[in-house]
C-alpha positions as CSV (number, residue, x, y, z in Angstrom):
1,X,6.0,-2.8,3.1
2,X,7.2,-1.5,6.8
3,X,10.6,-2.8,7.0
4,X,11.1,-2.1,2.6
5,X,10.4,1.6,3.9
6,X,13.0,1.6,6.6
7,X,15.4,0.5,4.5
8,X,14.2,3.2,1.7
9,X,14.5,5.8,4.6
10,X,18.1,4.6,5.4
11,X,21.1,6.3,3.8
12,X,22.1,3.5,1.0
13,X,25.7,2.9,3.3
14,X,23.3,1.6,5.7
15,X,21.4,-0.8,3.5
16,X,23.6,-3.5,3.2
17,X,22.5,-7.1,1.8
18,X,19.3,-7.3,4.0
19,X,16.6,-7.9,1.1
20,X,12.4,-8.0,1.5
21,X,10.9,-8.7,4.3
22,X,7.4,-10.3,4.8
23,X,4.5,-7.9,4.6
24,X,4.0,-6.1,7.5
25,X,1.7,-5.1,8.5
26,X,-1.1,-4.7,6.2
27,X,0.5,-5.0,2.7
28,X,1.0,-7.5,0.7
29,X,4.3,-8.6,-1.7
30,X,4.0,-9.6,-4.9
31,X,3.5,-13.2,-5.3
32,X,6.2,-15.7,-5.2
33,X,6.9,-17.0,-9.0
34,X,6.1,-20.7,-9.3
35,X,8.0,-22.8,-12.0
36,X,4.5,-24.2,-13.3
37,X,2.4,-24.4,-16.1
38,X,-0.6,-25.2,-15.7
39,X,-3.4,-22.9,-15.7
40,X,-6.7,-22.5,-14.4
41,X,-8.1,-21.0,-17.4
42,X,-11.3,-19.1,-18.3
43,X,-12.7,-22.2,-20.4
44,X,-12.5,-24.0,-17.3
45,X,-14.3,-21.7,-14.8
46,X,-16.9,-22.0,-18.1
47,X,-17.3,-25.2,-17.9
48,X,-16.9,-25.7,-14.3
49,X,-20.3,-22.7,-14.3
50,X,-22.1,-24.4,-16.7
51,X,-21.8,-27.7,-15.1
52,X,-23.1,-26.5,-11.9
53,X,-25.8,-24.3,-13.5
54,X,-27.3,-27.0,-15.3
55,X,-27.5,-29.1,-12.4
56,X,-28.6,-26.9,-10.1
57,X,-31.5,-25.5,-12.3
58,X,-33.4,-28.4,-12.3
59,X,-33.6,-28.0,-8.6
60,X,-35.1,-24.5,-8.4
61,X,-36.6,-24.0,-4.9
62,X,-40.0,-22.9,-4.0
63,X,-40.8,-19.6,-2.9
64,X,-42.6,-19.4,1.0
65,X,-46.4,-17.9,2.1
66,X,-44.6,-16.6,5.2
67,X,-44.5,-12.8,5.1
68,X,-42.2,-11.5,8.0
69,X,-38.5,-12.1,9.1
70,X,-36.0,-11.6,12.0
71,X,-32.3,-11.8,11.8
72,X,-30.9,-14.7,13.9
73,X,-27.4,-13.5,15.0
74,X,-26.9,-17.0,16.8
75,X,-28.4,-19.7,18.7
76,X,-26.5,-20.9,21.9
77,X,-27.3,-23.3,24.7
78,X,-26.1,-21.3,27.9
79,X,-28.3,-18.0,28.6
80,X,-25.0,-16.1,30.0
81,X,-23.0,-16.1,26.7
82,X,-26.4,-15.5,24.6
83,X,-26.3,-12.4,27.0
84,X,-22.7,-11.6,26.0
85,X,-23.4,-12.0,22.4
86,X,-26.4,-9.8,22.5
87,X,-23.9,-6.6,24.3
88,X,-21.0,-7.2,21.9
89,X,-23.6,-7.0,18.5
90,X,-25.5,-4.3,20.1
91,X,-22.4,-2.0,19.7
92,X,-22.3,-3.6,15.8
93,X,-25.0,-3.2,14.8
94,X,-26.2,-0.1,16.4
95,X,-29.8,-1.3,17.3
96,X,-31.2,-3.6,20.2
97,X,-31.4,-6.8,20.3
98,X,-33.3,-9.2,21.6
99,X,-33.2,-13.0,23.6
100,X,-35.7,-15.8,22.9
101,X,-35.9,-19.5,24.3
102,X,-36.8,-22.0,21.8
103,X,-37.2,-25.6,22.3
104,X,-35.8,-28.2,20.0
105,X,-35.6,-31.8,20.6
106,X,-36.5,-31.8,23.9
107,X,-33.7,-29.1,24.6
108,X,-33.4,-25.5,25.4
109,X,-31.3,-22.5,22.7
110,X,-31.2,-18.8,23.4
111,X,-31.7,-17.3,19.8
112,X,-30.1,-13.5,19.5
113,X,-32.8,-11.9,17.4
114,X,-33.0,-8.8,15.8
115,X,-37.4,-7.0,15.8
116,X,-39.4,-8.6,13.1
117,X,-40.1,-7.1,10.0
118,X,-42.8,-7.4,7.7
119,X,-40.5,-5.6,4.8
120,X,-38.9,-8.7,3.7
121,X,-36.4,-7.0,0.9
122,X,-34.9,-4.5,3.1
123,X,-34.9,-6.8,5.8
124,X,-32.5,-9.2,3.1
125,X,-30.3,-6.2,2.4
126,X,-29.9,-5.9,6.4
127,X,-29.3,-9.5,6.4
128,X,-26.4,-8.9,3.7
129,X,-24.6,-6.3,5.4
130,X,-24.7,-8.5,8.6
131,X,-23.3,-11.3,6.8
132,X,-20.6,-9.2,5.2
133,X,-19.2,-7.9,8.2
134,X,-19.6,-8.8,12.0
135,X,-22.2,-12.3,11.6
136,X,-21.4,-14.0,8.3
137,X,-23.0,-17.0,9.3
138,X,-26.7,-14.9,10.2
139,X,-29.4,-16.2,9.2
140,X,-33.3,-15.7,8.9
141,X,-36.3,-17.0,10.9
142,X,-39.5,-16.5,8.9
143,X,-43.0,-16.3,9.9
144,X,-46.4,-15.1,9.3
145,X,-47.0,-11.5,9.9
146,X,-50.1,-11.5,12.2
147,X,-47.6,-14.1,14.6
148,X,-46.2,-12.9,18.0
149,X,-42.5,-11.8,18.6
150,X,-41.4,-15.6,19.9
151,X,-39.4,-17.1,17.1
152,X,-40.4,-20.0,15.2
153,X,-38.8,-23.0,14.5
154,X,-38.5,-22.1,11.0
155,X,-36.2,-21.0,8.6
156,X,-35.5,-20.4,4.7
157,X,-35.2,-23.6,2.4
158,X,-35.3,-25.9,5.4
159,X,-32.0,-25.3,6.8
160,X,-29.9,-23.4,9.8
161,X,-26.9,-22.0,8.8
162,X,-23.9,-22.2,11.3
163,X,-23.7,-19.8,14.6
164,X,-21.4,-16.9,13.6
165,X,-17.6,-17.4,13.2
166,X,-16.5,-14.6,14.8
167,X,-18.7,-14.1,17.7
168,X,-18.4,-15.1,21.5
169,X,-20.7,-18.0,21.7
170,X,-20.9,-21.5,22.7
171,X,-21.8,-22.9,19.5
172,X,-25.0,-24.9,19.6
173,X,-27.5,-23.8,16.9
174,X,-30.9,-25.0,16.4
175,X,-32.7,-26.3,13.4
176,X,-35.6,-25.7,11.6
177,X,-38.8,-28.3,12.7
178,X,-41.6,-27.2,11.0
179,X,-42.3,-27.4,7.3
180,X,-43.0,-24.3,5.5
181,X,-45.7,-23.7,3.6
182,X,-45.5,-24.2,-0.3
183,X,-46.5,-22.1,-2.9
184,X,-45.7,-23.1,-6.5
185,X,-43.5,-20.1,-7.7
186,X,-44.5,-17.6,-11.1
187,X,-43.2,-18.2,-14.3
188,X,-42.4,-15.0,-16.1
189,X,-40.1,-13.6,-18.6
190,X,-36.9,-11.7,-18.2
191,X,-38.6,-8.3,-17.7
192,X,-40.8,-9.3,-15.3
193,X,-37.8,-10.6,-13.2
194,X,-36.3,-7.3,-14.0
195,X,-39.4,-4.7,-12.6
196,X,-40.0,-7.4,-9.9
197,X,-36.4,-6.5,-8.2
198,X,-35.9,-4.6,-5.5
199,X,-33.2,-2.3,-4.5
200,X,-31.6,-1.6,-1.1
201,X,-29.2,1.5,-0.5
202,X,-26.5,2.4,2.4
203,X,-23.1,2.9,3.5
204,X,-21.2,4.8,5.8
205,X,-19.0,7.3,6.3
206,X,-15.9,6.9,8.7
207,X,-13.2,9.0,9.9
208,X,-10.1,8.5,11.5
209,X,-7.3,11.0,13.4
210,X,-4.4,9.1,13.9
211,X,-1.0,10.1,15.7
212,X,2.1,8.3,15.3
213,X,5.4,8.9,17.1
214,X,8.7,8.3,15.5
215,X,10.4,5.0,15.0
216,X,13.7,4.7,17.2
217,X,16.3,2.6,16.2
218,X,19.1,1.4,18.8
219,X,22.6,3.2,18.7
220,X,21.0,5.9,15.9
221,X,18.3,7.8,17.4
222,X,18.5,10.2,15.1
223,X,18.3,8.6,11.7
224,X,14.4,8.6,11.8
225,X,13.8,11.5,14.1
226,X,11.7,14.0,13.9
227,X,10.7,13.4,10.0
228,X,9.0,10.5,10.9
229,X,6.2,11.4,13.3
230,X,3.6,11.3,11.1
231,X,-0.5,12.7,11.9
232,X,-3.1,10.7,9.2
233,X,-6.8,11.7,8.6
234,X,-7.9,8.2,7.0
235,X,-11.4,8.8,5.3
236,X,-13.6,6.3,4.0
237,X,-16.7,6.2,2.1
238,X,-18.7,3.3,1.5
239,X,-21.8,2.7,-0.8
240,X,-23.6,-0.8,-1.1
241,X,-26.5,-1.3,-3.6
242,X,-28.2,-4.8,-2.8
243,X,-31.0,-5.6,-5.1
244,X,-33.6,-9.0,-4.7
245,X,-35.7,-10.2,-7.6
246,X,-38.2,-12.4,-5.9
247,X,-36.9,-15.1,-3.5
248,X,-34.3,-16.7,-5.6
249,X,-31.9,-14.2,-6.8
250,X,-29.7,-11.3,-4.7
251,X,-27.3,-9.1,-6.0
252,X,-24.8,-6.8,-4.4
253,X,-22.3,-4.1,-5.5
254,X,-20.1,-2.4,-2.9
255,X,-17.7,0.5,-3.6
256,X,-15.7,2.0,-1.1
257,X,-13.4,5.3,-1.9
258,X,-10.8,6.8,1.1
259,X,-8.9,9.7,1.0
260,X,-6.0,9.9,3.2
261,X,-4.0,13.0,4.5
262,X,-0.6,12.7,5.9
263,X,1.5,15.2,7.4
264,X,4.0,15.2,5.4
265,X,5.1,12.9,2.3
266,X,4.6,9.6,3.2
267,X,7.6,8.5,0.4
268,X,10.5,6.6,2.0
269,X,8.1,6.6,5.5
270,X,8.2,3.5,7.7
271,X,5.1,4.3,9.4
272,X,3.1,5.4,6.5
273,X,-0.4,3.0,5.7
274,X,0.4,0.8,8.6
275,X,-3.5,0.4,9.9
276,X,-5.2,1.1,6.9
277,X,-7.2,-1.8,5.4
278,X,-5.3,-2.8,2.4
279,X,-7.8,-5.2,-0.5
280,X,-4.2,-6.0,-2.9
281,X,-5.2,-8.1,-5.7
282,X,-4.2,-11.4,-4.5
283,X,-7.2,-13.5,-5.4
284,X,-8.9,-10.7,-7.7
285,X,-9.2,-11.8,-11.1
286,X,-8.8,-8.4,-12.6
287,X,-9.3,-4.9,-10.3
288,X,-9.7,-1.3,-10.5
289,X,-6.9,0.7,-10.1
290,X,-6.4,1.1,-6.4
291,X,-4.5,3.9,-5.8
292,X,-5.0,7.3,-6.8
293,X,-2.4,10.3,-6.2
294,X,1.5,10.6,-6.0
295,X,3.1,9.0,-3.0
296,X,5.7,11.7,-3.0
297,X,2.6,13.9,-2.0
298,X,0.8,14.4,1.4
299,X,-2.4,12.9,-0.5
300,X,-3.6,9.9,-1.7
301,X,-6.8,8.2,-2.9
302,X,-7.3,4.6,-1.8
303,X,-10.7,2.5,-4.0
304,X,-11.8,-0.7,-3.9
305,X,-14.3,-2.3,-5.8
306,X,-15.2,-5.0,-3.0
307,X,-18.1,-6.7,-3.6
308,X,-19.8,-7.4,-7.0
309,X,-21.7,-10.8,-7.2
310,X,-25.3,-12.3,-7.5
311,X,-26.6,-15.3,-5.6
312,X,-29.0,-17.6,-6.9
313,X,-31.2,-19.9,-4.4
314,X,-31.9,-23.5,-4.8
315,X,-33.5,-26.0,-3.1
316,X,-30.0,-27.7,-3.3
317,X,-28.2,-24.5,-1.7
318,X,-27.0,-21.1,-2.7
319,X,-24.5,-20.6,-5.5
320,X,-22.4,-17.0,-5.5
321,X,-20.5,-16.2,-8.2
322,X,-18.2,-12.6,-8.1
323,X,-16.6,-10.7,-5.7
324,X,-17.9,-11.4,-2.2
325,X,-16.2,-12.4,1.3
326,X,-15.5,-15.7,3.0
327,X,-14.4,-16.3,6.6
328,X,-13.2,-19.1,7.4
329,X,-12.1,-20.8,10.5
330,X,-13.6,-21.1,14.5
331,X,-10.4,-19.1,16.2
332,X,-11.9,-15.7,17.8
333,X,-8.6,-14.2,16.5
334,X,-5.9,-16.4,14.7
335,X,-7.1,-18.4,12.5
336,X,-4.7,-21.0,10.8
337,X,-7.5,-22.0,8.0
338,X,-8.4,-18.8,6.7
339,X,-5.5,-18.0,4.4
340,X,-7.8,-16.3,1.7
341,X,-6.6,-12.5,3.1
342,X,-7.3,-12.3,6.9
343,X,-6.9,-8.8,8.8
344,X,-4.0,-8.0,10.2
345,X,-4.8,-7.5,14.2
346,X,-3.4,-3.9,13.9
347,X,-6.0,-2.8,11.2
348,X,-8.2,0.2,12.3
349,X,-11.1,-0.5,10.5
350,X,-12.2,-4.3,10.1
351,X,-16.0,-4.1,9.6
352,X,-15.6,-5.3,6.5
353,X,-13.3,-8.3,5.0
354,X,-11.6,-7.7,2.1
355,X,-14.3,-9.2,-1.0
356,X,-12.6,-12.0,-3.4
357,X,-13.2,-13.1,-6.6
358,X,-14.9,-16.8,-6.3
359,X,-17.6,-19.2,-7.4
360,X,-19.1,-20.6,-4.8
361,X,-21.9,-23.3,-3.8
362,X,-22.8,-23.7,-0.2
363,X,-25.2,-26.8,0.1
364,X,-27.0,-28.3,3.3
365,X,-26.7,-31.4,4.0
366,X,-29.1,-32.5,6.5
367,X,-30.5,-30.1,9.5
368,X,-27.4,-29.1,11.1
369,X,-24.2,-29.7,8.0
370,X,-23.1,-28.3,5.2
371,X,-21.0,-28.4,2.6
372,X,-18.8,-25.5,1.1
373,X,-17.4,-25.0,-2.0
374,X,-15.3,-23.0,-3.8
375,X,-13.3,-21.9,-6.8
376,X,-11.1,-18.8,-5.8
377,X,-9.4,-16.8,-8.9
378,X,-6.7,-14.9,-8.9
379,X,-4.9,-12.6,-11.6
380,X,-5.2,-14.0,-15.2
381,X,-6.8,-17.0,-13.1
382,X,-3.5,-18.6,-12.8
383,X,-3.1,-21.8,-10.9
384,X,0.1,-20.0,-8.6
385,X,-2.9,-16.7,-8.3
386,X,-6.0,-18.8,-7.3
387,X,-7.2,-21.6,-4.9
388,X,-9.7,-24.0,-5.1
389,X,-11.2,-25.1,-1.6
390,X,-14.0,-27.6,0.1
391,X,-15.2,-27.4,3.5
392,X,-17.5,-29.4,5.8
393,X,-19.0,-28.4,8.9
394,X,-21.5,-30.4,11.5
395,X,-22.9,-30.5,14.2
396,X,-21.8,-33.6,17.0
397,X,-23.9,-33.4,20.4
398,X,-23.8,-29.8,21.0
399,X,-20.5,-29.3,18.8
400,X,-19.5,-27.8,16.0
401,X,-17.1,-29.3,13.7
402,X,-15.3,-28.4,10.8
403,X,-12.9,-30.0,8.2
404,X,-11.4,-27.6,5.7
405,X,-9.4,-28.7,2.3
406,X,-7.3,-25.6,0.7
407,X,-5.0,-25.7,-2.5
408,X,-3.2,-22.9,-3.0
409,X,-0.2,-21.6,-5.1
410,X,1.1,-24.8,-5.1
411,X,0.7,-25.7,-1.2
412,X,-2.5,-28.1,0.2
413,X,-4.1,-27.3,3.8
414,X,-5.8,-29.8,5.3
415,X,-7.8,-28.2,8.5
416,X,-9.6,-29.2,11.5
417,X,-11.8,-26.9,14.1
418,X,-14.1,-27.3,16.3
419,X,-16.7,-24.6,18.7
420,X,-18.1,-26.1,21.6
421,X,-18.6,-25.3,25.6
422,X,-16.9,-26.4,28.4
423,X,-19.4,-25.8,32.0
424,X,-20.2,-22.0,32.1
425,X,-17.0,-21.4,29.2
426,X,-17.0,-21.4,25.8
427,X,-13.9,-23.4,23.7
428,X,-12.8,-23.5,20.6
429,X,-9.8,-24.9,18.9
430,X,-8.4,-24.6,15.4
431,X,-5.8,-26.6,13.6
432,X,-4.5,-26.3,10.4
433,X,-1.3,-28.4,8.7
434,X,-0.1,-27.2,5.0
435,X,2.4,-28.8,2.7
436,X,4.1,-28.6,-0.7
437,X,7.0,-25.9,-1.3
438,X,6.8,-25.3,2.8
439,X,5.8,-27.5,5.0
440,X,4.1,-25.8,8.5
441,X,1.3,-26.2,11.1
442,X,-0.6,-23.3,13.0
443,X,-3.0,-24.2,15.9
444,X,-5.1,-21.7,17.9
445,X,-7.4,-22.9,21.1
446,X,-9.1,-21.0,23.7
447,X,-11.9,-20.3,25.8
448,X,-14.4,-17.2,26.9
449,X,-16.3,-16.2,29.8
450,X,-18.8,-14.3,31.1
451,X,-17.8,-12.6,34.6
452,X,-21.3,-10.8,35.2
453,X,-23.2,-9.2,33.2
454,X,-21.5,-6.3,31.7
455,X,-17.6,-8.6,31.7
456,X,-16.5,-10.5,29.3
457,X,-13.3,-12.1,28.6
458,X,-11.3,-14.9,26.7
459,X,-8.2,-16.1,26.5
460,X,-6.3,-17.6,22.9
461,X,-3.1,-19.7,22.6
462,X,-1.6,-19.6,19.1
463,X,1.1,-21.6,17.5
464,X,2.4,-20.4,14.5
465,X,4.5,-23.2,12.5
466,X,5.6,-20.9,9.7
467,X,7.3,-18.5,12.4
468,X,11.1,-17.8,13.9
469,X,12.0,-18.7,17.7
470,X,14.6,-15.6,17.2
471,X,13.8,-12.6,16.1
472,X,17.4,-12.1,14.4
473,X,15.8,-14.9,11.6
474,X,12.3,-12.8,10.8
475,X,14.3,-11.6,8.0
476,X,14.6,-15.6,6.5
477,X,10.5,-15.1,5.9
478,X,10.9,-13.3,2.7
479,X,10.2,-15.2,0.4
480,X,8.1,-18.1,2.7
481,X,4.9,-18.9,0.6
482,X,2.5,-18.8,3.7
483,X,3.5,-14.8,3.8
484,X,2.8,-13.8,0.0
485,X,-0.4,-16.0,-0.5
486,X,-1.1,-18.0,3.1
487,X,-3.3,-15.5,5.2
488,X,-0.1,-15.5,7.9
489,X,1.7,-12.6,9.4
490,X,2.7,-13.4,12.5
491,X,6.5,-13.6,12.6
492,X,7.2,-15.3,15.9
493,X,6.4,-19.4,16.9
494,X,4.2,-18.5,19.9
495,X,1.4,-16.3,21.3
496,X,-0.7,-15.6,23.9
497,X,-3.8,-13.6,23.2
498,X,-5.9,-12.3,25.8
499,X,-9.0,-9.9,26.2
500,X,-11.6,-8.8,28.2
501,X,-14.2,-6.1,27.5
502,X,-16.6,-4.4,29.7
503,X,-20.0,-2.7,28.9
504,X,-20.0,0.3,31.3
505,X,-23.4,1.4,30.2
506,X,-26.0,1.0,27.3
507,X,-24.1,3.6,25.4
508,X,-20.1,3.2,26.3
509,X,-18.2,0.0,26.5
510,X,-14.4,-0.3,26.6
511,X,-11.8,-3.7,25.5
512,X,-8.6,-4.0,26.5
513,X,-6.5,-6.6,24.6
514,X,-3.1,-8.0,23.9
515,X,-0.8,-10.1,21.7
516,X,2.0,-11.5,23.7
517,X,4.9,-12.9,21.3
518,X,6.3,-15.9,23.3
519,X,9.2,-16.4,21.6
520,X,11.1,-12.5,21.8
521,X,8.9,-11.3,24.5
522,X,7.7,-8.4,22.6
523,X,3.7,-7.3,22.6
524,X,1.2,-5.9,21.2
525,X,-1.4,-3.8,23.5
526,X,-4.8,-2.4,22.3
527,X,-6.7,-0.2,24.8
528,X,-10.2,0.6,23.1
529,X,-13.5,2.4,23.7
530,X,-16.4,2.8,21.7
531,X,-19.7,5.1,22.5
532,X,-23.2,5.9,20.5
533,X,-23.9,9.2,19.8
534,X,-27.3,8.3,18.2
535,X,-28.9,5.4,16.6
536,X,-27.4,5.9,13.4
537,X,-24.1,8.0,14.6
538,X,-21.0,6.5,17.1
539,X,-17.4,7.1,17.9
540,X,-14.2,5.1,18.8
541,X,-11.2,5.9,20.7
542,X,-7.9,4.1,21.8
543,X,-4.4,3.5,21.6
544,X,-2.0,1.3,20.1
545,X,1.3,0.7,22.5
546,X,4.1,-1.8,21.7
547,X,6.6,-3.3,23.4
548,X,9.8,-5.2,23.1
549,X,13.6,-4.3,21.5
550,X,13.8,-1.8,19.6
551,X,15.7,-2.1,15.9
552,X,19.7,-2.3,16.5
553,X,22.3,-0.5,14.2
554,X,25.7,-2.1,13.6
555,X,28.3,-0.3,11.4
556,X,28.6,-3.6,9.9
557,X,26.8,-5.9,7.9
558,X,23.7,-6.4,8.2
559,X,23.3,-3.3,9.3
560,X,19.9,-3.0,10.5
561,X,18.7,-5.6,13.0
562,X,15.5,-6.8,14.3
563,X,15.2,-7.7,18.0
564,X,11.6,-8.1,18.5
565,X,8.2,-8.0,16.3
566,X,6.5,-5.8,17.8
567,X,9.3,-3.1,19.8
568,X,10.2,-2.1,15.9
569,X,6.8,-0.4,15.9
570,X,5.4,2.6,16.9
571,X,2.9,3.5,19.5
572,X,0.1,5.1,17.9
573,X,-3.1,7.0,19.5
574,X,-6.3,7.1,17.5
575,X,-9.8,8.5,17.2
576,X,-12.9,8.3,14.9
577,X,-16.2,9.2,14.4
578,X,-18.7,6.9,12.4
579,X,-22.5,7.7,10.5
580,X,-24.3,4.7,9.1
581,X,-27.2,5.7,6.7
């Protein structure tokens, strides 16, 4: 924990009576002891399993004749922000994309496509990694092979899923029209399931060179001098096996190992692990060891078992049970729903969201709704570890809308958002209210735009509920519940969030974005760039600059004094280089 290391750093006159502090950045606390008893126990999940299995098996769904695919990144109304999309995936992905007008009901939808491809099984593992990082709502649009490149209105087990969460668009998705042809599916045994699987390998390897300057402190510059600039090489490997048998079943294990160098030994260092991606075990039932190596050394060895989970398809909908990831929410960058570990906005590498433990049944109901549930676990599958959740999402003349029930260690969330488009703009807005031990709110709305086409931009307001107006009460946060298990680190009440990107050709864009905090008038500035070296090979570049008071020392108690969020960080400068395979 950031300010836990300052205060290890610290001579022990200087510690005083502060305490914890909130996580901060990217760690997380250990949880907050509840004085309750009752359990979610591991004859429960049983039963809860085998209540669902046994229903859902009499609904097994049908396999389709149609032998080629494309991935559907998102269907949106207005051709400008399908455009946008299309840039913006392009640079995620690493391959081109495509635009296609369809006609549904009388009305006109941009889809993003990816090409077609008559290799259905790889194309599924494609689709999976998609899902897991940048599009989790992606989807695919099936067709005979001998058909041209225009998309049909069709898609698997009758349904559209939502446009993505996390992209740029307006929000209008289209829906499947034309039936799909039947085929009654094979009955064989369990070996024959077994040799009819197949198997789907890749990963990537990512590197990053990061420079940190040293944290100054108001009054005592040189308590943290020198010995705290710190230079980290942050490694990461990541291998993902993703394995079909037939159209009903999918599988997918996901390791990911990173070895970090530090200039010197991170132990008692403020500014040590600040922007790598930290899993914790907050809703893991049981984990690996994470960490591997002395943290009194310049080495360390981070792992992270992050997905492991198989899917089973029904006519009915999909249920997932294992380790796998969720995004909730329809905020581009805060969102006040997703409480089930979010990234921190300062995280280097967020391809991936951390995988949780979780049983989960996504069902559609009707062409454009859906219904998601979900049993989160947590260690020992203890009621104060876990969460249990249900959310509902339609679609209301062009609108997306969303309802979102959460309990968690001991709190309830009750959520509302919405994605739509206002004239040539797209909106969004995103509220979420939570009581129990705490009672707070947290809203986020904004809107994007497409300047021309190679600028972008949008513009987020957030209100964080759970925050401090003064910085000289971030300290009071401790122990607050939506901190240890809530998805919130933000410390102040209010932010401003703005960003615009610009593609400056096929190969090179660049993003400059910012994090205004309100309420001390601190910020947090990112200036990006990213540029592809190949098809399969890229880099990124940029810088991290804060702003805002520094941290104050009084010869007194407290001590050590906040001022501002973010002016109690360090500016930081950063590159990486990036092979997919």
């Amino acid at each position: 924990m950031f300010y836990k290391k300052i205060m290890a750093a610290l001579p022990r006159v200087f510690r005083g009576s502060l305490g914890s502090f909130p996580a901060r950045p990217l760690t997380y606390t250990t949880p907050r002891t509840y004085t309750t008893t009752w359990n979610l126990t591991p004859n429960i999940v049983q039963k809860f399993a085998i209540v669902v299995l046994v229903f859902l098996l009499s609904q097994v769904s049908v396999a389709s004749a149609l032998d080629s695919a494309s991935i559907v990144y998102g269907s949106f109304s207005a051709r400008h922000t399908a455009e946008s999309v299309r840039r913006d995936l392009e640079q995620t992905v690493g391959k081109p994309l495509r635009i296609a007008e369809v006609t549904v009901h009388n009305r006109s939808y941009f889809r993003v496509l990816g090409a077609v491809q008559t290799d259905i099984p790889q194309l599924r593992s494609e689709l999976k990694r998609v899902k897991s990082s940048s599009v989790p709502d992606a989807w695919l649009d099936f067709r005979s092979s001998d058909s041209s490149q225009a998309p049909l209105v069709v898609t698997v087990n009758q349904r559209s899923p939502p446009v993505p969460s996390q992209g740029t668009e307006d929000n209008t998705t289209d829906i499947s029209e034309i039936p799909l042809e039947i085929e009654e599916p094979q009955r064989s045994g369990f070996w024959s399931l077994l040799t009819d699987t197949d198997f789907a390998f890749s990963g990537y390897l990512k590197s990053y060179a990061t420079a940190q300057k040293e944290l100054e402190i108001d009054q005592l510059p040189a308590l943290l001098d020198d010995s705290n600039e710190l230079y980290q090489s942050q490694n990461s490997i990541r291998l993902m096996l993703d394995a079909f048998t037939g159209d009903k079943i999918s599988w997918q294990l996901h390791y990911e190992i990173s070895p970090v160098f530090y200039s010197h030994a991170i132990a008692g260092n403020p500014l040590a692990d600040t922007t790598l991606t930290s899993s914790g075990n907050t809703y893991r039932l049981t984990d690996i060891k994470q960490t591997l190596g002395d943290p009194r050394s310049k080495y360390l060895v981070y792992q992270n078992l992050d997905r492991f989970n198989v899917q089973v398809s029904f006519d009915s909908g999909d249920l997932t049970i294992g380790r796998q990831v969720i995004s909730l929410g329809s905020a581009r960058m805060i969102n006040p729903t997703d409480v089930l570990l979010p990234f921190n906005v300062t995280t280097l590498n967020q391809e991936y969201r951390t995988g949780i433990d979780m049983i989960r049944f996504q069902k559609p109901l009707g062409d454009l709704a859906e219904l998601d549930l979900g049993i989160v676990l947590g260690e020992d599958a203890d009621k104060d570890n876990s969460a249990v959740f249900a959310r509902a999402q339609a679609n209301w003349r062009g609108s997306d809308i969303a309802g979102t029930l959460i309990r968690f260690a001991g709190q309830n969330l009750v959520g509302i958002g919405t994605q739509s488009s206002i004239g040539n703009m797209g909106f969004w807005f995103e509220s979420a209210y939570v009581w129990g031990d705490v009672d707070y709110h947290r809203s986020s709305v904004g809107v994007d735009y497409s300047f021309s086409t190679n600028v972008f931009g949008q513009m987020e307001y957030h209100r964080n509920g759970a925050g401090q107006s003064k910085a000289s009460n971030y300290f009071q946060l401790a122990d607050h519940v939506g901190y240890q298990k809530g998805g919130v680190f933000l410390l102040g009440k209010d932010y401003l969030i703005p960003s615009v990107s610009w593609t400056a050709t096929p190969l090179l864009s660049l993003t400059a974005s910012a994090l205004f905090n309100l309420s001390d008038h601190s910020s947090f500035i990112n200036l990006s760039g990213t540029y592809s070296l190949a098809d399969e090979l890229g880099m990124d570049f940029g810088i991290y600059l804060f702003t805002g008071d520094n941290l104050a020392y009084s010869p007194l108690p407290p001590y050590l004094t906040i001022q501002s969020e973010y002016g109690s960080s360090s500016n930081l400068a950063y590159g990486s280089i990036r092979y997919y395979f």
